[in-house]
C-alpha positions in Angstrom: -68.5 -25.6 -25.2 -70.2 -22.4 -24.5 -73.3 -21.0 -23.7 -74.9 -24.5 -24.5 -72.1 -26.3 -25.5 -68.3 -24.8 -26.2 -69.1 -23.1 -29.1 -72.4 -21.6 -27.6 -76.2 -22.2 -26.9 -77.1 -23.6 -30.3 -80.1 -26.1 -31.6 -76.9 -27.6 -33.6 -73.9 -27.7 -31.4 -71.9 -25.8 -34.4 -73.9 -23.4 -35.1 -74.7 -20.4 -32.7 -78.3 -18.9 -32.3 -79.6 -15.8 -31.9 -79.6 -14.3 -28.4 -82.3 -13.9 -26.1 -82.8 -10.0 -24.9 -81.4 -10.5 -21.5 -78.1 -10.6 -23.1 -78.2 -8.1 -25.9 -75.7 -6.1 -23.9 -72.6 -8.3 -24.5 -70.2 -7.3 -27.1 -70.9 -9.5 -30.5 -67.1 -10.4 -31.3 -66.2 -12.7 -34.4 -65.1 -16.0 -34.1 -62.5 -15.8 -36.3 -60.4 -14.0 -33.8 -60.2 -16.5 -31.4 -57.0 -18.3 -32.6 -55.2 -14.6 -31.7 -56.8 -14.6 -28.5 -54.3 -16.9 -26.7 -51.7 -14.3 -25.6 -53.2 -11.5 -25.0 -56.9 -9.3 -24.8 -59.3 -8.3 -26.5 -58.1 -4.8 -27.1 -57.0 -1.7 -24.9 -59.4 -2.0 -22.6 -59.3 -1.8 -19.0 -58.5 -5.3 -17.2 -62.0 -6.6 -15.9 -60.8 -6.9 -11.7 -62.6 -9.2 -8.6 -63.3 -12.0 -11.8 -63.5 -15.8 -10.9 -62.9 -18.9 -12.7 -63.7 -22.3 -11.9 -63.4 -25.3 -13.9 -65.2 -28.7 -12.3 -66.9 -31.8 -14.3 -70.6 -33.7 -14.0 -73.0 -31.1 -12.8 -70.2 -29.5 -10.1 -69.3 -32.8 -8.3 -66.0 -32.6 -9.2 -63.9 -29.5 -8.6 -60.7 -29.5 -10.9 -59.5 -25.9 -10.7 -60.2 -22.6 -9.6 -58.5 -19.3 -9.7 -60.0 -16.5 -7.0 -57.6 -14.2 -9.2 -57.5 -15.5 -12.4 -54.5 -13.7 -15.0 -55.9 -11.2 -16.8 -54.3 -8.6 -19.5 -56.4 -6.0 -21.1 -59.7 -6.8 -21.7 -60.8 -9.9 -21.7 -63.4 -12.7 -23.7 -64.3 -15.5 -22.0 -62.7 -17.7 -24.2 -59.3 -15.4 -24.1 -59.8 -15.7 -20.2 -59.6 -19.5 -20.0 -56.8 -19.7 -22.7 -54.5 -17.7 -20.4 -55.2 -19.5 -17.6 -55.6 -23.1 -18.5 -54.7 -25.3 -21.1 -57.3 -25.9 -23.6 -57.7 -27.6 -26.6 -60.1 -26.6 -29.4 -61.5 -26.9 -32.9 -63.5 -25.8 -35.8 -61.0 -22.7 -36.3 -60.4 -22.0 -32.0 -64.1 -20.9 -31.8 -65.4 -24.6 -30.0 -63.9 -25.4 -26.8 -62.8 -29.1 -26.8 -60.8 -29.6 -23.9 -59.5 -28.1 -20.9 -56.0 -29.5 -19.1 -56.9 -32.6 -20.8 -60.3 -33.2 -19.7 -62.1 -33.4 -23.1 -65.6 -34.0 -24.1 -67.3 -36.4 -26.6 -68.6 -39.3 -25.3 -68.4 -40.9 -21.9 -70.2 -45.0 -21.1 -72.0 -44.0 -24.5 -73.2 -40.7 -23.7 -72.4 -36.6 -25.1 -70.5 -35.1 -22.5 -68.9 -31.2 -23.5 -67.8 -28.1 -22.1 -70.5 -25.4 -21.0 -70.2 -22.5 -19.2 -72.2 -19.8 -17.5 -71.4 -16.0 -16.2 -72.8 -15.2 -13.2 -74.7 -18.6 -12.9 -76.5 -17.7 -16.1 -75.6 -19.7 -19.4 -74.5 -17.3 -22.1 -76.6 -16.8 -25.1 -72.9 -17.1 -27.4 -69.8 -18.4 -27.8 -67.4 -17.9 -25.2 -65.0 -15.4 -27.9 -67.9 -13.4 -28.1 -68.8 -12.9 -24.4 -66.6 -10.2 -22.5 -66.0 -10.4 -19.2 -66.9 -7.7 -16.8 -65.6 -6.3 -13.7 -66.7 -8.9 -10.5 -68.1 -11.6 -12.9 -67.9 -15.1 -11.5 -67.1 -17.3 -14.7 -67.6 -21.4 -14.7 -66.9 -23.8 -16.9 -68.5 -27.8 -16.5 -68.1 -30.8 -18.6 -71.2 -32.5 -18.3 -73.4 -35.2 -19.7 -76.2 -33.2 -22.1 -78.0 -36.5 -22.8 -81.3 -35.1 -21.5 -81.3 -31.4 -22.1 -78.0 -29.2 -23.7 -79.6 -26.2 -22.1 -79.4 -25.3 -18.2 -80.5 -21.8 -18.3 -79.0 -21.1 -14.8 -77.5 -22.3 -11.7 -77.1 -21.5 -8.4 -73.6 -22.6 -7.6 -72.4 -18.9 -8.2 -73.7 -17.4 -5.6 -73.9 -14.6 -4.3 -73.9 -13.7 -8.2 -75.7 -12.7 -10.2 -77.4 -10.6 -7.5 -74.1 -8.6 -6.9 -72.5 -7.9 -10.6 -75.7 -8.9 -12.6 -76.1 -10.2 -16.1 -74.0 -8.7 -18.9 -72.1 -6.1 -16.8 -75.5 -4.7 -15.8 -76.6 -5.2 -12.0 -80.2 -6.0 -12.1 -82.9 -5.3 -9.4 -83.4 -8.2 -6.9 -87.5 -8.8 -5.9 -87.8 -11.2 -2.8 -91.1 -12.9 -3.3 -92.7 -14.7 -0.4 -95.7 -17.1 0.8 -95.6 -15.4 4.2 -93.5 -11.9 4.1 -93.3 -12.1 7.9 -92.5 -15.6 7.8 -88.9 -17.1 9.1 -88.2 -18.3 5.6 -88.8 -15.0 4.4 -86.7 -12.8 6.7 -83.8 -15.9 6.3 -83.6 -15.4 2.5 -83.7 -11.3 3.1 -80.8 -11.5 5.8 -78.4 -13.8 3.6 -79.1 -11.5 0.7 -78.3 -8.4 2.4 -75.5 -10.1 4.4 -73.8 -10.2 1.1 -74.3 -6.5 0.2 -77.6 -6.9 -1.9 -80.4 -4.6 -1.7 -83.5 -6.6 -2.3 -87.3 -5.6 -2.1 -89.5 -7.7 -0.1 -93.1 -8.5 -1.6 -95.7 -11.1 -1.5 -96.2 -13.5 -4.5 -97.2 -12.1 -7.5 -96.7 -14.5 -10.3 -94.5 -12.7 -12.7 -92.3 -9.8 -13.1 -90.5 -7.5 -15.1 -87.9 -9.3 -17.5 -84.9 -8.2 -16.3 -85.7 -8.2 -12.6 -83.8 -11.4 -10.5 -87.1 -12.9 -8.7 -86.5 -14.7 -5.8 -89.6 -16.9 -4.6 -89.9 -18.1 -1.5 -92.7 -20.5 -1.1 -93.9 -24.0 -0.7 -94.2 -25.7 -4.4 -97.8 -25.8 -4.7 -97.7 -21.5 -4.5 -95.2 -21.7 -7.3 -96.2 -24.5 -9.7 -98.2 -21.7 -11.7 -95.4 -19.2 -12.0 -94.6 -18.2 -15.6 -91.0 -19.1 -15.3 -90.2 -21.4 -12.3 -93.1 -23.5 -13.2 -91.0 -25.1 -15.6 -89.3 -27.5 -12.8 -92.5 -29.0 -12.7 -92.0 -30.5 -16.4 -88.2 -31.8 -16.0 -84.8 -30.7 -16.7 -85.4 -30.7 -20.5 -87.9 -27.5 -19.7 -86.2 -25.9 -16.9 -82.4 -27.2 -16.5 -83.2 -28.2 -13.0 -82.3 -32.3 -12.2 -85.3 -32.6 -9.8 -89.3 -32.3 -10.1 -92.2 -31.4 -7.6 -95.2 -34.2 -7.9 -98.4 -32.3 -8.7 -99.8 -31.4 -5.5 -96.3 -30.5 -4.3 -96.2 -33.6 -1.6 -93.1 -35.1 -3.2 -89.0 -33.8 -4.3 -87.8 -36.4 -7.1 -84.4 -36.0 -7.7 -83.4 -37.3 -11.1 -80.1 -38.6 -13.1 -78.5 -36.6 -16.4 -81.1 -39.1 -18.4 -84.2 -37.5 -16.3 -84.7 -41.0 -14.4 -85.3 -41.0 -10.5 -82.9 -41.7 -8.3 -84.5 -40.6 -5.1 -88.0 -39.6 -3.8 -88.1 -37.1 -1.2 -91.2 -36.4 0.8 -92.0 -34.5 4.0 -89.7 -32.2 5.4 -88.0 -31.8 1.9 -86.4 -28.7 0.1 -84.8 -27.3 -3.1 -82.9 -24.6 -3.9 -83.0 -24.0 -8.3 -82.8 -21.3 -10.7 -84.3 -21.9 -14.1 -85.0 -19.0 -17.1 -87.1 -18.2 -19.9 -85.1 -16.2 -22.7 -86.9 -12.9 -22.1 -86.5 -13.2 -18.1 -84.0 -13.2 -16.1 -83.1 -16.0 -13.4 -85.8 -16.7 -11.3 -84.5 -18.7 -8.5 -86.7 -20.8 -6.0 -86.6 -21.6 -2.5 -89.2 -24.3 -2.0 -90.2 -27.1 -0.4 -92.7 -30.2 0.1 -94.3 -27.8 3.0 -93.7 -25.8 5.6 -90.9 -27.8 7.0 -89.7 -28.2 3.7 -89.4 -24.6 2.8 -87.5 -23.7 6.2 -84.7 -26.3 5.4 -84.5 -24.7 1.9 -84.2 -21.2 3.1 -82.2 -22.5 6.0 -79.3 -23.8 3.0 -79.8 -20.6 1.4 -75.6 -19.1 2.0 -72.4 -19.6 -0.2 -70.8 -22.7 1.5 -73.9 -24.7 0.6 -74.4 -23.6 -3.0 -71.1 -23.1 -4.4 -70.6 -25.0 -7.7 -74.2 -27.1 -7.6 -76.3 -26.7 -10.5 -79.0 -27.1 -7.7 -79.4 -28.5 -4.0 -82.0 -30.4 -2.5 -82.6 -30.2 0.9 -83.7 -33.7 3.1 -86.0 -33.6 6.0 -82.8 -33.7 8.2 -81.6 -30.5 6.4 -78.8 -32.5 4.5 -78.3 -30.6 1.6 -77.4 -33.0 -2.1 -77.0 -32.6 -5.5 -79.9 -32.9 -7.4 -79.0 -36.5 -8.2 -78.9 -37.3 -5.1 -75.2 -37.3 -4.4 -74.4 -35.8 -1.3 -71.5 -33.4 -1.3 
């Protein structure tokens, strides 16, 4: 699917729904077109350069293909973008994305699996035809169980985007928010941001933020339960997309399956990295942690090699970083 599922983020998985303001840049393209789209562009435009596409299955745990220089010709839809490069089945008139080099969704052990992708690690507010794809923009698609929640409003598994091409073509500024500014966890975060070419400001907590600033808090949990946006991992995936929840008082990491059930409790010493969204902000990701220890394994798994194509990573008192079911990768 798309933005939710193949077609895009919908309340019905045929029918799309409006898009949230973060988003109102992309270019509203008709569905209809989509059955053209398999030979060529868009249009005239100038070919998008530096994009990536990546295709993997249940949450990221399985990798089936990747192109670091996918084909491109013209300009490009996300939907005309996989069709050159993979081979993808699809229905209701080309607009719903049904399979991809024969992995197709429906139903798997008696659950929904379907396509979804997400630019930039954020899931797009439409259907993949109607999505352009920009210059730099880091473009995944996962089949995945949607049992518990067909919305994941982000992920971190893209890193470092979307702090270097931004949401929609539009770089966005980048807000480092911290417990202790001064703090190791702090200056770890800053470094691997910067280290990647992203100019971030350092602050202290504040609790909310301008819409279409990326917010990155660094903090144990119980500073960032009450945060407008990232408080939502406290109330499961169906609220925030993330596969993991915080107990109350912060003490505990619970790591849950695609039906929101535990599968492992992790307590002192333990971490998570998660991005979450409401649809008038833009990612907020979290760097948090049962405590102190907690939060320095988090920040200390806070580079490419550990995040690339997890939904989210949870960090043991070891500093063994897993999937957020607990899988370890």
């Amino acid at each position: 699917m798309s933005g939710s599922r193949a077609h895009g983020r919908t309340h019905n998985p045929r029918l799309g729904r409006a898009a949230p303001a973060i988003a109102l840049a992309t270019s509203a393209i008709g569905l209809a077109a989509v059955s053209s789209l398999t030979g060529c562009g868009l249009g005239a435009g100038p070919a998008p350069g530096g994009v990536h596409l990546t295709v993997t299955r249940d949450f990221g745990s399985t990798s089936l293909r990747s192109w670091s220089a996918p084909r491109v010709r013209g300009q490009e839809t996300v939907m005309s973008l996989l069709l050159r490069n993979a081979a993808v089945g699809t229905r209701y008139g080309g607009g719903f994305v049904q399979s991809i080099d024969g992995v197709a969704g429906g139903r798997e052990d008696g659950r929904p699996v379907d396509w979804f992708y997400y630019v930039n690690g954020r899931e797009a507010p439409q259907g993949a035809a109607s999505t352009n794809v920009n210059p730099g923009d880091y473009i995944w698609w996962d089949r995945h169980d949607w049992s518990q929640t067909d919305h994941i409003p982000a992920v971190v598994g893209s890193f470092p985007e979307p702090f270097l091409n931004g949401i929609a073509g539009k770089r966005l500024p980048v807000r480092i928010e911290c417990a202790v500014v001064a703090g190791r966890p702090c200056r770890t975060v800053t470094s691997r941001l910067r280290a990647e070419g992203v100019p971030a400001a350092v602050a202290a907590l504040q609790g909310g933020g301008a819409p279409l600033t990326l917010r990155v808090l660094v903090a144990p949990w119980k500073m960032l339960k009450s945060d407008p946006v990232a408080g939502a991992i406290q109330r499961g995936p169906a609220a925030s997309g993330v596969f993991a929840r915080f107990a109350a008082d912060g003490s505990t990491l619970t790591l849950l399956d695609p039906d929101g059930r535990p599968t492992d409790t992790l307590r002192a010493g333990a971490g998570l990295i998660a991005a979450t969204a409401s649809e008038e902000h833009a990612p907020v990701w979290v760097i948090s942690g049962t405590d102190a220890a907690g939060l320095e394994h988090a920040a200390s798994s806070f580079d490419q090699p550990t995040l690339q194509d997890r939904f989210a990573v949870a960090v043991t008192a070891t500093g063994n970083a897993l999937l957020t079911k607990g899988v370890p990768r």
